[in-house]
N, C-alpha and C positions, 0 to 999 in steps of 0.2 A: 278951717285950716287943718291940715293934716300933718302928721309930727314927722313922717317920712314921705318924698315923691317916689314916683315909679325910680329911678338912678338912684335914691339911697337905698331903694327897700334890697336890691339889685346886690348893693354890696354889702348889706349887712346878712343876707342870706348868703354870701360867701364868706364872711368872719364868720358868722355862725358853723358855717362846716368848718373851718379852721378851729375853731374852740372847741371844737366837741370829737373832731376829730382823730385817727391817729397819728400823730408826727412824726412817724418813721416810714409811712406809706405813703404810696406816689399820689396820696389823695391830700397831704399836706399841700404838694408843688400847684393842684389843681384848683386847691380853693385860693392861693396867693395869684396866681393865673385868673382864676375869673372876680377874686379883688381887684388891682391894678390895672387890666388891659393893656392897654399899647406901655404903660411905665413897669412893666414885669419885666424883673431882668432872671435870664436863664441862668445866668452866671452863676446867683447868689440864693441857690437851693439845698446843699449839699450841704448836712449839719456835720460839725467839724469832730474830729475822734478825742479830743480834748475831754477833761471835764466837764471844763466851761466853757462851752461856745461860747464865739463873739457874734456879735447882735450881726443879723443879717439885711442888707439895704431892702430887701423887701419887707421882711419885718418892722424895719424901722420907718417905711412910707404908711404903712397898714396901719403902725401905730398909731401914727398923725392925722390920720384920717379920719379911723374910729375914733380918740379924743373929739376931734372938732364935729363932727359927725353927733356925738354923745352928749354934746354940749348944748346944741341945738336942737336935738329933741328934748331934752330936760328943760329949756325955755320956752319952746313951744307945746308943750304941758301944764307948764307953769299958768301960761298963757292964756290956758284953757282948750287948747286943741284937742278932740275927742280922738283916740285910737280902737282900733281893732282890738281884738285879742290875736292874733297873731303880728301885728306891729308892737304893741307892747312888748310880745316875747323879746322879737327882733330887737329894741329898744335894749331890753333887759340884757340880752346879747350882747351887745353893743358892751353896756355898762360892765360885764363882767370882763370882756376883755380888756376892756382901758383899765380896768382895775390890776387885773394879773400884772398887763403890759407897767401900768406905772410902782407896784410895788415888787417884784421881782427879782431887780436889783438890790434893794434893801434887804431881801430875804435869805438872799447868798450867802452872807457872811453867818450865818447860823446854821446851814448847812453843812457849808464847807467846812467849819469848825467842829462840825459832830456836834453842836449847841443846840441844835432846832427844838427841843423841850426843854431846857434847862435857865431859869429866872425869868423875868420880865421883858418883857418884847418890845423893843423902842420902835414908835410908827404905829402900834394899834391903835391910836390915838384916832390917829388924821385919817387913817383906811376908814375907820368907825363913821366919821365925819364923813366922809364920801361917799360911802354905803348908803348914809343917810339923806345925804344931798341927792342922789340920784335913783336911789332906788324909793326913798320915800315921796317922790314927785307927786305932784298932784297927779289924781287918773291911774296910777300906779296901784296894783293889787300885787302884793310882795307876798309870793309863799314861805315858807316858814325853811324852806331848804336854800332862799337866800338871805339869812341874817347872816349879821356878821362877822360870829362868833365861827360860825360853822363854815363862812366862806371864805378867811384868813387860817382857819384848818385845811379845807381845801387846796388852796395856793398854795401854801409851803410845803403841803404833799408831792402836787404837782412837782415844786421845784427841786425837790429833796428827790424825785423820783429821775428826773433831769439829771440832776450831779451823780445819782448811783448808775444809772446805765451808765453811761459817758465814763464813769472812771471806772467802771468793769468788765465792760465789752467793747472792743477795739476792733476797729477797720469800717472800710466805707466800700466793701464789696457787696452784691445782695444778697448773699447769704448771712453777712453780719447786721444788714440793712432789716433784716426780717426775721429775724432773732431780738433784735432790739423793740420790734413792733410786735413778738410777742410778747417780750416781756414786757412792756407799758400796757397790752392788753391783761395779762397777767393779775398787774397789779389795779388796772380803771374798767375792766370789762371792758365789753366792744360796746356797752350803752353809757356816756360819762355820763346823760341827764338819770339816768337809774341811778348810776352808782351815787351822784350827787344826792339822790332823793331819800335813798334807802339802803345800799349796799356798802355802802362805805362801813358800817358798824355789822355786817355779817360776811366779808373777807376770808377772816379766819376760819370761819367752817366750813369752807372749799381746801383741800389738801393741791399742792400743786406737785405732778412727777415732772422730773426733767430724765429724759433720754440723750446720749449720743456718746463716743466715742472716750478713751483714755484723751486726758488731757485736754477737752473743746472745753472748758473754765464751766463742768453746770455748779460746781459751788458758787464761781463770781457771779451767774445768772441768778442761783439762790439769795445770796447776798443783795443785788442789787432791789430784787422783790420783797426778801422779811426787812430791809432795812428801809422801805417807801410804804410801809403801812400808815393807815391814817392814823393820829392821834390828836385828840379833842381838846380845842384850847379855851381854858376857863378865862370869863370876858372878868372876870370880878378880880381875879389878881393879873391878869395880861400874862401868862403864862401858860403853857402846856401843859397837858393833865400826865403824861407818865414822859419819862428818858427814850430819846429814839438810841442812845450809842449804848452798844450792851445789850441789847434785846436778841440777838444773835446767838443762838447755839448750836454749832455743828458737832456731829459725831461720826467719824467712820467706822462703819458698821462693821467692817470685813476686821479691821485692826484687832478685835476685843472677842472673847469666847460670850456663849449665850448667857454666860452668868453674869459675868461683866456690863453686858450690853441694859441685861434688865436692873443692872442697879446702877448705872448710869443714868438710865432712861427713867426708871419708875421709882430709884430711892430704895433702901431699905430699912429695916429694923434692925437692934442690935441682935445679933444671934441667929438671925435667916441663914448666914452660911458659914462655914470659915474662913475665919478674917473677918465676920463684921461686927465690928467692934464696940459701934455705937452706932445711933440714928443717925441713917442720912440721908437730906435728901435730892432727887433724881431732878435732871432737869427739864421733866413735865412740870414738878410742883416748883421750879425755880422761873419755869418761864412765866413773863407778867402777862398779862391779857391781848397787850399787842406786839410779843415778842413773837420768835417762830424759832422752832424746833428743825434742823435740817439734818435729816438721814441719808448721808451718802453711802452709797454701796447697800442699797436696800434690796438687791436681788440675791446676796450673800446670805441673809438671815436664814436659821431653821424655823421649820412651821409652826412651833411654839410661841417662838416672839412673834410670827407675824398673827397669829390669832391675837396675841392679846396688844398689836399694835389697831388691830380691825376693830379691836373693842373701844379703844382710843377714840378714834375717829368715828365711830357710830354712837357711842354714850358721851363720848367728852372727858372721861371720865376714866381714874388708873386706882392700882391698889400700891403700895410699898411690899419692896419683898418680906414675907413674914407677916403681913397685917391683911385683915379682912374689910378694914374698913375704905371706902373711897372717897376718893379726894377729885376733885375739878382740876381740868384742864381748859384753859381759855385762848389758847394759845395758836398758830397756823404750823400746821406741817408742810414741810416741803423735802419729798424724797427724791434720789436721783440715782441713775445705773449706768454701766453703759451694758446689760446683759441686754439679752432678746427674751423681753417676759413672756413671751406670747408662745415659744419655745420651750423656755422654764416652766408654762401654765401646763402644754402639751405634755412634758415628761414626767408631772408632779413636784415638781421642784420648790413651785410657787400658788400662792393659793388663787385664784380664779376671783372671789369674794372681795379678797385681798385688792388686788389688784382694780376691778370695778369702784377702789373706794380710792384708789389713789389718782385714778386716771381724769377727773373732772376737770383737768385743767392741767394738757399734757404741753409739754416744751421740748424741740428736741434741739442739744448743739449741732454746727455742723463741723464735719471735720475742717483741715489747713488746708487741705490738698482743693473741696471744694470751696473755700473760697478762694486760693495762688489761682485757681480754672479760671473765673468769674473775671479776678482783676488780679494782675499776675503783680502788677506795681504793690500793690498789699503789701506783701514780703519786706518790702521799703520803711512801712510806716507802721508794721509792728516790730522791727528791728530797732527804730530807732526808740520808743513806747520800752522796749524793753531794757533797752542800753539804756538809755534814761536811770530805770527804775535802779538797773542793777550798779554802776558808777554814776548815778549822779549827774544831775544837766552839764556838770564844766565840762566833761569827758563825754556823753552820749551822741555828740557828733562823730567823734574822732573811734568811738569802739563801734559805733553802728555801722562806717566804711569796713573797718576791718571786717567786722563780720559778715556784712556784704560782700566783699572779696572774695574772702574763703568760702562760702559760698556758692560762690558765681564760679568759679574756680573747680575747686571740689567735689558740690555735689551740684552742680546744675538747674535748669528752668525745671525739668521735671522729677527733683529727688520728690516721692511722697510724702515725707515726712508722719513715719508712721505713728510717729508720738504725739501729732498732732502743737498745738501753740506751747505744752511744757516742752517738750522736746528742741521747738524753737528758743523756748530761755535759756535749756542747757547746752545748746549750739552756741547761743552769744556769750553765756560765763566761762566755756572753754576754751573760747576764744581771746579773751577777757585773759583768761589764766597762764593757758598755753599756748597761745595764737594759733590753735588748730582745733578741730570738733569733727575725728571721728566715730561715724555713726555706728554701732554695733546690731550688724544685719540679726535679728530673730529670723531665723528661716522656718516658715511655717512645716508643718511636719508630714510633708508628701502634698500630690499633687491637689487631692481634692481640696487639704486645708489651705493650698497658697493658693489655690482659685478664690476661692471665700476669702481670704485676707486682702487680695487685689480687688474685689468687687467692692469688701468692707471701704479698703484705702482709697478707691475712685482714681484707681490708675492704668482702666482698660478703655479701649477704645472699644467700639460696636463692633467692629468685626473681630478684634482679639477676641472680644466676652462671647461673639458668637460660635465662633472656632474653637473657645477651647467646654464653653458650654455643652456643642454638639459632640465633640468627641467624650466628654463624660460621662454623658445620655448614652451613646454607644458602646461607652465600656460599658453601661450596666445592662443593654437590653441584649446586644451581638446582633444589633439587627436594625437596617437603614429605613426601613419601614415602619419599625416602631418608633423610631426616634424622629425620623419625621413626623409622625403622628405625635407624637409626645408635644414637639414644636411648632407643631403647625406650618412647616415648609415642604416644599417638594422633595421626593426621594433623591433628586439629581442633586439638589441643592445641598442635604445630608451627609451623601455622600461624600461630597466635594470640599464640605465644611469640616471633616474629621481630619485630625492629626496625627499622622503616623508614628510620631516619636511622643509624644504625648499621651498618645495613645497604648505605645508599648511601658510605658511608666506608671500610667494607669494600672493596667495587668499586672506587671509587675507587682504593685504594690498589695494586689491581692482582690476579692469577690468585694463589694458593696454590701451593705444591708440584707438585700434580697438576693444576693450570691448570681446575679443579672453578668459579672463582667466575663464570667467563664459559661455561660447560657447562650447558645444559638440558636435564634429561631428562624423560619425560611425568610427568605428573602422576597 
């Protein structure tokens, strides 16, 4: 007797990609797709911008399946039916998704409450019980990375890691779609069966950078990652081993002078400077083990703090201002910019070393502009996400039209929006206040900077960026040969692609770099 036929083994190799998978990639749609067959409904793929999605009709067939499906092999074990070691796996697959699937729900509310380590967990009981009913089967060899102390750690990771996306990065365009899938890789690697094995307890010694513009939320991305860290729940009192609410400490770097920063960040002793008055300490030695340290504006620092941020992150390890002695850091960094470090590295700005230790694990936002591109309806559903936030559900209908209005009105399908999603909340509170939100244009300072501000903003088309590209190229060379060459087009092409008045503004404003805009060479 065999514990699966060819048609289960079938589907449990597609929950198994579904379990291990990431669920913000079109590789979730694909393993619900070769689960179901002909009962896959298209409809109901699209996880909701909510905290808390609502269960989805193919999740909820998948679930009933694998149960019954679960049930059956764990009797036909019992049975005595000899498996493979790859149907085992499958089996075991099986077993942890019905597990996830049937405790989940129960899990929420510790979540959502910021509770998820804090007293005695009701329902470890019965999980316990079920662990042991199914994974202890006869035939069954259980590795020690699924007990299930460490596998009710796991699941409330997972779910905890669910509720922080979801309540911190908003919209269902693919740009937000893929943002979301890095940060759940972020936080599970792109291997879950590793991370489930072994990584889960060495997280925090990977630094994570987040890149991308003013305003595309990289703290909310920070947040949603330091605050889905794993932490280990003790089977002997049914409780969590440390607090997940509070493990969070941000600082903006750019805010504070260097002295400041390092007795922030490292603590000091009484008498290290003026003003310190007594021992304090920094929140390297405040953060717990599985808290994280978030450094926004980390391309601000002078090269002083970033050496001894590099020392940080290569030993573990900090001094207090004033003291020789070191102290342990156990903690995750997670820095973020919205500079061009690679620019920064170029001019000296930023250290190179530096930089190689931040980048293991790079995230970049995307701007408003590319996702309104994607899915222009967006606009819709983080107005209202906002109105909500800012008046309140009675009122976020009724401020969300307005500020749609005004809007659609004002500034149009293609305002850039160069403040990115803040800019969108200060649109709806001014709107909110004084039922208008004008925008205050920053005009970039001459022509070369509002080219690079438009390319920044993703508000050129191909031929705009190639027309005013090629005329720049020929402000600096004087010459349709070099700049075709430069480009890689035909001279005719060159030629035809410069702008006259653009070009006279160019000059205007004076020689390039290489003093190229006043240099003619033949033709």
């Amino acid at each position: 007797m065999r514990v699966m036929d060819d048609r289960e083994q079938a589907f449990a190799r597609a929950v198994s990609r579904l379990l291990y998978g990431n669920p913000f990639l079109p590789e979730r749609v694909e393993a619900e797709r070769a689960a179901l067959g002909a009962d896959f409904d298209p409809a109901g793929t699209l996880w909701h911008t909510r905290a808390e999605p609502e269960a989805m009709p193919n999740l909820v067939r998948i679930g009933e399946r694998t149960a019954a499906l679960a049930e059956q092999g764990r009797a036909r074990l019992a049975g005595g039916a000899r498996a493979r070691a790859d149907e085992l796996t499958l089996y075991q697959d099986l077993v942890l998704y019905l597990l996830y699937d049937r405790y989940q729900a129960a899990l929420y509310p510790y979540v959502a409450a910021g509770q998820a380590a804090t007293g005695r967990i009701a329902g470890y009981g019965r999980f316990r019980q079920d662990v042991e009913r199914f994974l202890g089967a006869r035939g069954v060899a259980r590795p020690a990375d699924l007990g299930p102390a460490h596998l009710f750690a796991c699941f409330l990771q997972v779910r905890r890691a669910f509720h922080h996306i979801f309540a911190n990065i908003l919209g269902g365009s693919a740009p937000a779609r893929q943002l979301r899938a890095a940060v759940w890789q972020s936080i599970f690697t792109r291997d879950v069966r590793r991370y489930r094995r072994t990584l889960y307890a060495r997280m925090g010694d990977i630094a994570t950078l987040i890149q991308g513009p003013t305003g595309t939320g990289k703290e909310l991305v920070a947040r949603a990652i330091g605050l889905s860290r794993y932490i280990p729940f003790d089977e002997r009192t049914e409780a969590f081993a440390e607090e997940a609410a509070g493990a969070f400490f941000p600082l903006n770097l750019s805010a504070l002078s260097p002295t400041l920063i390092e007795s922030e960040l490292f603590g000091h002793r009484r008498g290290a400077f003026t003003g310190a008055l007594q021992d304090r300490k920094g929140w390297f030695e405040m953060c717990p083990p599985l808290g994280t340290v978030f450094l926004d504006e980390i391309g601000e620092v002078d090269a002083a703090i970033q050496v001894k941020l590099l020392r940080v992150l290569e030993t573990r390890a900090f001094q207090r201002l004033g003291e020789t002695e070191s102290r342990p850091f156990r903690g995750k960094v997670i820095a973020a910019t919205n500079r061009d470090l690679g620019a920064a590295i170029a001019a000296g700005r930023f250290r190179e070393d530096f930089y190689y230790r931040l980048c293991a694990d790079l995230i970049v936002t995307p701007s408003l502009a590319a996702q309104l591109r994607d899915a222009p309806e967006e606009l819709g559903i983080l107005v209202r996400a906002i109105a909500a936030r800012v008046a309140g559900d009675e009122e976020a209908e009724a401020l969300a039209a307005e500020a749609e209005a005004w809007i659609r009105t004002h500034l149009g399908p293609d305002y850039p929006w160069p403040g990115n999603v803040r800019e969108l909340e200060q649109c709806v509170r001014n709107v909110l206040v004084r039922g208008a939100y004008r925008p205050h244009t920053l005009r970039p300072a001459g022509a070369r900077a509002a080219l690079a501000n438009d390319i920044l903003t993703g508000v050129l088309t191909a031929d705009e960026l190639l027309r005013r590209y090629c005329t720049l190229v020929y402000a600096r060379t004087g010459s349709y040969v070099e700049t075709a060459r430069r480009l890689g087009l035909d001279r005719r092409t060159a030629r035809a692609k410069v702008d006259a008045a653009l070009l006279a503004t160019l000059r205007s404003e004076g020689a390039g770099p290489d003093g190229g805009s006043r240099r003619r060479t033949p033709e």
